[in-house]
C-alpha positions as CSV (number, residue, x, y, z in Angstrom):
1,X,0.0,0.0,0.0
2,X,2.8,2.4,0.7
3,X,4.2,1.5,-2.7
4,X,1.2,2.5,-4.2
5,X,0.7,6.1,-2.5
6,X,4.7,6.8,-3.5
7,X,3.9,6.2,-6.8
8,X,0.7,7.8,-7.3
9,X,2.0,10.8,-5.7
10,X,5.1,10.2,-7.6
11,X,2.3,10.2,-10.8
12,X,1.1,13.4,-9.3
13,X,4.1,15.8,-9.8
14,X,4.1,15.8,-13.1
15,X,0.2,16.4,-13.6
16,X,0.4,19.6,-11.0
17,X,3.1,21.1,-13.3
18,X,1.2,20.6,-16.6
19,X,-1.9,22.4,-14.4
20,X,0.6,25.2,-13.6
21,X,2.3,25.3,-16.8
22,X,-1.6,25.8,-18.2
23,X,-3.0,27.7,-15.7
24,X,-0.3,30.6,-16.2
25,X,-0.4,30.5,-20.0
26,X,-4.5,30.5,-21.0
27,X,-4.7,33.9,-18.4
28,X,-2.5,35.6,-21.6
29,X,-4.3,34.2,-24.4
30,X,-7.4,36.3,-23.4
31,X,-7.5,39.8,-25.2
32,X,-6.8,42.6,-23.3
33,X,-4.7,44.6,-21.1
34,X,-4.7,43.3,-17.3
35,X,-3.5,46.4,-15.9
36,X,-6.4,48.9,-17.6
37,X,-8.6,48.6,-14.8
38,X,-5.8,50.4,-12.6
39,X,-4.3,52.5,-15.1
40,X,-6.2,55.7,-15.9
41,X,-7.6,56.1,-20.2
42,X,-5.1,59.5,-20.2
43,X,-2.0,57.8,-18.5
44,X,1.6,58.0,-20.1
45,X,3.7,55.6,-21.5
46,X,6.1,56.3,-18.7
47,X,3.7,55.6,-16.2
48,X,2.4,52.4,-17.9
49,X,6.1,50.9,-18.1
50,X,6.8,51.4,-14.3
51,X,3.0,50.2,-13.7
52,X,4.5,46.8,-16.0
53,X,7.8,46.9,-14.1
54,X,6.1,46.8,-11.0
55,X,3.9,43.6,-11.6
56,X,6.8,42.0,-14.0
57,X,4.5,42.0,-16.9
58,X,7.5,43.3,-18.8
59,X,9.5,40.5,-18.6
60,X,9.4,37.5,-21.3
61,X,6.4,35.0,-20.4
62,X,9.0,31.9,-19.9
63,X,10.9,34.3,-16.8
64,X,7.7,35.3,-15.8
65,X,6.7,32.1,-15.0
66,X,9.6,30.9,-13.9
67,X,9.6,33.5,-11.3
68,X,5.4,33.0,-10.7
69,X,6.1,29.4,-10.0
70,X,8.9,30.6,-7.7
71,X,6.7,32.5,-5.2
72,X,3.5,29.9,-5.6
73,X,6.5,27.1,-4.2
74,X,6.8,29.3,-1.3
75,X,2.8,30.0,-0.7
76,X,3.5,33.6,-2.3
77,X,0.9,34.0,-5.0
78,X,1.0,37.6,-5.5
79,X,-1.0,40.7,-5.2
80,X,-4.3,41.4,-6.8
81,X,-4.3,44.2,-9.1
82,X,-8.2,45.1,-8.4
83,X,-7.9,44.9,-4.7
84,X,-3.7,45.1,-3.9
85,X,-4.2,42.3,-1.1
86,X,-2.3,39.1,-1.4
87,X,-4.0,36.3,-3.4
88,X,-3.5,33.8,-1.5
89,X,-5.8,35.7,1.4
90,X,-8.3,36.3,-1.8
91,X,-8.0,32.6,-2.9
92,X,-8.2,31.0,0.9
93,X,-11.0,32.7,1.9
94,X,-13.3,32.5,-1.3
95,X,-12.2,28.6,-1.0
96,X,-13.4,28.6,3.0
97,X,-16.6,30.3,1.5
98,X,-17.0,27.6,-1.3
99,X,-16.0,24.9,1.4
100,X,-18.9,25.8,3.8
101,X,-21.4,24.9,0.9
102,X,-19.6,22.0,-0.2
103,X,-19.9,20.8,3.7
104,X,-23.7,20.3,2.9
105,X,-23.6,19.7,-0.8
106,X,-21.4,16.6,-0.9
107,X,-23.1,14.1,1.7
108,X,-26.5,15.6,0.2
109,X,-25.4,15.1,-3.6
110,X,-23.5,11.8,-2.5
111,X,-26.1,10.0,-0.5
112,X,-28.9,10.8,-2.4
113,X,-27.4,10.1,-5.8
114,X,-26.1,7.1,-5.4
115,X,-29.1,5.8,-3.5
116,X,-31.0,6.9,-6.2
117,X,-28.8,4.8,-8.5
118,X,-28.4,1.6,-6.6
119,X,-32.1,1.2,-6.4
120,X,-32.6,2.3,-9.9
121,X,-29.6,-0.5,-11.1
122,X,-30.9,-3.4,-8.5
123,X,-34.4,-3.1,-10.5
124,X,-33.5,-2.1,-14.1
125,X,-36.5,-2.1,-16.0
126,X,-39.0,-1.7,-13.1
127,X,-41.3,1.4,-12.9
128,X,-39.2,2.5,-9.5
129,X,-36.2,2.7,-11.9
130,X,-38.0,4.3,-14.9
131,X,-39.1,7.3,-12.4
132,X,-35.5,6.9,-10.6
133,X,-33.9,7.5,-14.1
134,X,-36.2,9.5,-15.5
135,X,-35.8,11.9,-12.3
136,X,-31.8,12.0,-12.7
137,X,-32.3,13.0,-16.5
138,X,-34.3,15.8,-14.9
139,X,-31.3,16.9,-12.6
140,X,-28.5,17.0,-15.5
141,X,-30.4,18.8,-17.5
142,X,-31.7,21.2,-15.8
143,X,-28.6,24.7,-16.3
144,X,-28.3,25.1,-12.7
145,X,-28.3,28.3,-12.9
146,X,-32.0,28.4,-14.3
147,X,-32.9,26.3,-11.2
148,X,-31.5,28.5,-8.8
149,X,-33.5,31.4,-10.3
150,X,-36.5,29.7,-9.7
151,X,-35.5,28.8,-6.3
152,X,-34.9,32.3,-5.9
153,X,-38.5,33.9,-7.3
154,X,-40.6,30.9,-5.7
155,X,-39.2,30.9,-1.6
156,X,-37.2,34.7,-1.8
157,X,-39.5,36.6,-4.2
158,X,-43.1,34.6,-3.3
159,X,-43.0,33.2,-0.7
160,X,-40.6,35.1,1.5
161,X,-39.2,32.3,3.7
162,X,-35.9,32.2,2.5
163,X,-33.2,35.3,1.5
164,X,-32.5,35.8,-2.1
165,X,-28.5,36.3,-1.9
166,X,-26.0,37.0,0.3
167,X,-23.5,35.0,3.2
168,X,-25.0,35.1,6.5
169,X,-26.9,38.7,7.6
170,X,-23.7,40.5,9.0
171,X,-21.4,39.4,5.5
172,X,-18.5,36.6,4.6
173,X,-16.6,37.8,7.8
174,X,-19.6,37.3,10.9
175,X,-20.9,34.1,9.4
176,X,-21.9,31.2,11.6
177,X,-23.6,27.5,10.0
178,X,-24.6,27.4,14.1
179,X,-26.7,30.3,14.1
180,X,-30.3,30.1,11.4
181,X,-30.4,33.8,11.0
182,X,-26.7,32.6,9.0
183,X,-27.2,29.7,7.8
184,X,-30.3,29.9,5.9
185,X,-28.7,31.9,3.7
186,X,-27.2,28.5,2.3
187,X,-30.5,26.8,1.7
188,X,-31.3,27.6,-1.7
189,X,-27.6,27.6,-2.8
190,X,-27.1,23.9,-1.4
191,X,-30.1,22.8,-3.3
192,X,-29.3,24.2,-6.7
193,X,-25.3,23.0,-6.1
194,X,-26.5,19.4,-5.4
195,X,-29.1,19.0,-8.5
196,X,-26.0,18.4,-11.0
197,X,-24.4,16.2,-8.8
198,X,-27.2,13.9,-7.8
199,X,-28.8,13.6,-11.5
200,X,-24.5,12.4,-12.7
201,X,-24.2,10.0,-9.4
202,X,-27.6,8.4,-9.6
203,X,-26.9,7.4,-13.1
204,X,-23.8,6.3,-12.9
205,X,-24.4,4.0,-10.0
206,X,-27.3,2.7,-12.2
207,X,-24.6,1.8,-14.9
208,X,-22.9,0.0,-13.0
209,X,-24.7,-1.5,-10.4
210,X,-27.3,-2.9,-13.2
211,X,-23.9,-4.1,-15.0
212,X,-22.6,-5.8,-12.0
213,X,-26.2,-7.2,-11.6
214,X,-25.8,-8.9,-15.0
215,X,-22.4,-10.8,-14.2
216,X,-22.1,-14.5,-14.0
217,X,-21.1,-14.8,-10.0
218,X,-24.3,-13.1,-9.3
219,X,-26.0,-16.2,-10.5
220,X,-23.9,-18.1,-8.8
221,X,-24.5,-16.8,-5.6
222,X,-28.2,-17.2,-5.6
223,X,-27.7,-20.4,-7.1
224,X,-26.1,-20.7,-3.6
225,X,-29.1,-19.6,-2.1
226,X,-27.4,-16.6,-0.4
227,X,-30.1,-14.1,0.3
228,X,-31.0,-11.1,-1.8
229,X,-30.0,-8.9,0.5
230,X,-26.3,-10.1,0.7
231,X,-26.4,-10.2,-3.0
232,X,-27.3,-6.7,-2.9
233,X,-23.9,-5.8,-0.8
234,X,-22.0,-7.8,-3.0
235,X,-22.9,-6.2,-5.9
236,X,-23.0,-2.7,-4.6
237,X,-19.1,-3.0,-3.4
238,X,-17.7,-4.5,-6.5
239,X,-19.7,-1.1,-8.1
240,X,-18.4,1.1,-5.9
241,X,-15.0,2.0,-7.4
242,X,-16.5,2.7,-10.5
243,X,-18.9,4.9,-8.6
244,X,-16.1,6.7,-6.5
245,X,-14.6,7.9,-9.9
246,X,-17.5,10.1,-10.5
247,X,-17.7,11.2,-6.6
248,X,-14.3,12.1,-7.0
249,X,-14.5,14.3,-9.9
250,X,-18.3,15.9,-8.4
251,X,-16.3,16.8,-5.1
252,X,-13.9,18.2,-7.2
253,X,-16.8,20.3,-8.9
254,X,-18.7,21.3,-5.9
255,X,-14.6,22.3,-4.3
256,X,-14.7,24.8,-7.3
257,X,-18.1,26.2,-6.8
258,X,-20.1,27.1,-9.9
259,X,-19.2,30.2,-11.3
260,X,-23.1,31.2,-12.2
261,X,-24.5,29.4,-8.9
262,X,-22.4,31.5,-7.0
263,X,-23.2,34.8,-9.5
264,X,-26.7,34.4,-8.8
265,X,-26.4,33.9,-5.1
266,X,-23.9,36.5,-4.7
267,X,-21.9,33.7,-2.4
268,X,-18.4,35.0,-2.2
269,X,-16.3,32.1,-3.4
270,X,-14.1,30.2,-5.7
271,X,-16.9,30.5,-8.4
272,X,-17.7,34.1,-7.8
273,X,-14.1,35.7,-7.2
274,X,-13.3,33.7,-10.8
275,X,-16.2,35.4,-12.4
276,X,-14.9,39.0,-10.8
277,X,-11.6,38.1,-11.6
278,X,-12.3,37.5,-15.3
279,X,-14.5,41.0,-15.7
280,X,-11.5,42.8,-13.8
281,X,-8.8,41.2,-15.9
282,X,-6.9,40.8,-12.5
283,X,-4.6,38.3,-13.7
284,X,-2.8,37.4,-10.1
285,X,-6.1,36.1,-8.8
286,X,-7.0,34.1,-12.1
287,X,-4.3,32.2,-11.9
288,X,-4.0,32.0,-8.1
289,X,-7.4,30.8,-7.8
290,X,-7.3,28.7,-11.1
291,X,-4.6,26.4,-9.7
292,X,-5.7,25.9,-6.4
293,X,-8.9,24.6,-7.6
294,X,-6.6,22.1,-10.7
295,X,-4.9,21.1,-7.5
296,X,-7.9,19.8,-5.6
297,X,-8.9,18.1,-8.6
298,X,-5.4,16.7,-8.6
299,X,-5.6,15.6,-4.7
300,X,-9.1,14.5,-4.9
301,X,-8.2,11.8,-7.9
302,X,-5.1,10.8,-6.0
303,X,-7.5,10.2,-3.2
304,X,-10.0,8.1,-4.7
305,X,-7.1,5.9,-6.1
306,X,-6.0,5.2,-2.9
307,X,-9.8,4.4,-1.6
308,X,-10.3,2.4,-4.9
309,X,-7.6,0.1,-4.5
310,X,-8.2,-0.6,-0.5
311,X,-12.3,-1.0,-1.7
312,X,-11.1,-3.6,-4.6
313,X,-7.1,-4.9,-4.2
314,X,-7.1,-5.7,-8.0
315,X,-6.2,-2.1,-8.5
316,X,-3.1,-1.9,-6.7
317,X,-1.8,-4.7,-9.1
318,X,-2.3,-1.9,-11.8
C-alpha cells in the first residue's frame, strides 16, 4: 500500500506542473490589457512601463513564470491588481466560503445520488427505476443556474421564507452555519449546487450496479441460495470503485463552486471571485485561484485511487 501512495504521488508531480504550466499560460491568451482597470484612459507611456515593471509584466512569459512558479512554491501567490491584497488571502477565503457549501452539498449530492442509482440499477427495467432515471435525466439537464432562479423567485420573491443572496446577515466575515439567522442563507444555494451532482451520481451508479447485476457470480450466488440482500452488498461493493470515480470528480466540482451558482447567489467564493476576476482582468487572482482549484482536482483523484484500491485490491496490481 505504501508503494502505491509513493507512486501515485510520484504520478502526481508531473500532472500539477502541466496544471501550472496551463493555468499561467491561457490567463494571456485572453484579449486585453490586465492592468487597464488600474491605469487611468489618459495615462503616459512612462507611467504604464513602471506600472509593467512593477507587476513584472515586462518580462518574457517563460521568466515570468519561472519566477510566478517561484513565489507559488513558497505560498507567495502575488498581489491582486483590483484589490492590492495578497492572493493567497483572496484565494483562501473564497475557497473557505465555497467549502462551507460543499460541507452540505457533498453528503446531500452523495447519499442521495447514489441511493438513487443503486435502487434504480438493483431493478432495471421496473417502474421504480423508470421514475429513478427519469428523475436524474431531470437533474443533469436542468442549467443550474436556471434552477437556482426559480428557487430564488418561488421561496425569496413569493414566498418570503428564504433570503435571495448573500453570506450570512452581517457578511463573509460574521458568518456562523450554528446560528439560522446565518445559515439559511445556504439553503437555496445547497439545493441548486446538489441538483448536478445527484442527476450524474444516480446514473452512474445505475450503470454500474445494473452491470454488476448482469455478471455470472451473481448467478452463482443465488444459485447458492445466499439471500437477496447479501447479494445486494456484493454487488453494490464490487460497483463502488467505478462509482467513487464520478464522486471524486463531483467533489472536485462542488470544491470549485459554480461560477453562475455563485453569480446568482452573490456567495463569495471560488466561483464568484473567478467570475470578478475575469470582468476585472486581475490576472494574479486568475491564476491564483485557477490552480488551487486544478490542485484539488489533482488531490481528490489521488485520493479516490487510494480508496479504490483498498475497496477492490485488483487495483493496486495496476
Amino acid at each position: 500500500m505504501i508503494n502505491l501512495l509513493i507512486r501515485r504521488i510520484f504520478y502526481a508531480v508531473p500532472i500539477a506542473f502541466g496544471v501550472s504550466v496551463v493555468c499561467f499560460s491561457l490567463v494571456y491568451l485572453a484579449p486585453g490589457d490586465p492592468l487597464q482597470t488600474i491605469l487611468p484612459s489618459d495615462a503616459s507611456a512612462e507611467t504604464i512601463a513602471l506600472v509593467k515593471a512593477a507587476y513584472g509584466f515586462d518580462q518574457p512569459l517563460p521568466i515570468q513564470f519561472l519566477k510566478w512558479l517561484g513565489r507559488v512554491m513558497l505560498g507567495d501567490f502575488g498581489q491582486s491588481i483590483a484589490t492590492r491584497r495578497p492572493v493567497s488571502l483572496e484565494v483562501m477565503g473564497a475557497l473557505h466560503n465555497t467549502a462551507t457549501l460543499a460541507l452540505f452539498a457533498v453528503p446531500i449530492a452523495f447519499s442521495t445520488g447514489f441511493s438513487m442509482g443503486a435502487i434504480a440499477g438493483c431493478f432495471p427495467g421496473s417502474w421504480l427505476d423508470r421514475l429513478l432515471t427519469g428523475t436524474a435525466v431531470i437533474g443533469v439537464s436542468l442549467p443550474n443556474y436556471w434552477f437556482g432562479i426559480v428557487l430564488v423567485i418561488l421561496f425569496a420573491v413569493e414566498a418570503m421564507v428564504l433570503p435571495a443572496t448573500g453570506m450570512g446577515a452581517n457578511g463573509s466575515d460574521g458568518f456562523s452555519i450554528f446560528r439560522w439567522a446565518d445559515a439559511r442563507f445556504m439553503v437555496l444555494p445547497v439545493i441548486t449546487l446538489s441538483m448536478v451532482p445527484i442527476g450524474i451520481i444516480a446514473r452512474s451508479t445505475r450503470a454500474a450496479v445494473s452491470e454488476v447485476m448482469g455478471q455470472d457470480f451473481v448467478s452463482t450466488l443465488r444459485a447458492k441460495g445466499l439471500s437477496e440482500p447479501a447479494i445486494i452488498r456484493h454487488v453494490l461493493k464490487n460497483a463502488l470503485p467505478q462509482v467513487l470515480a464520478v464522486m471524486g470528480l463531483q467533489f472536485g466540482y462542488l470544491m470549485g463552486g459554480s461560477i453562475l451558482v455563485e453569480t446568482v447567489f452573490t456567495w463569495p467564493g471560488s466561483g464568484f471571485l473567478l467570475s470578478k476576476a475575469i470582468i476585472n482582468r486581475d490576472v494574479p487572482v486568475l491564476q491564483g485561484t485557477i490552480l488551487m482549484l486544478a490542485l484539488i482536482f489533482v488531490a481528490t483523484n489521488l485520493l479516490v485511487d487510494l480508496a479504490q484500491s483498498l475497496i477492490d485490491p485488483r487495483i493496486r496490481r495496476t
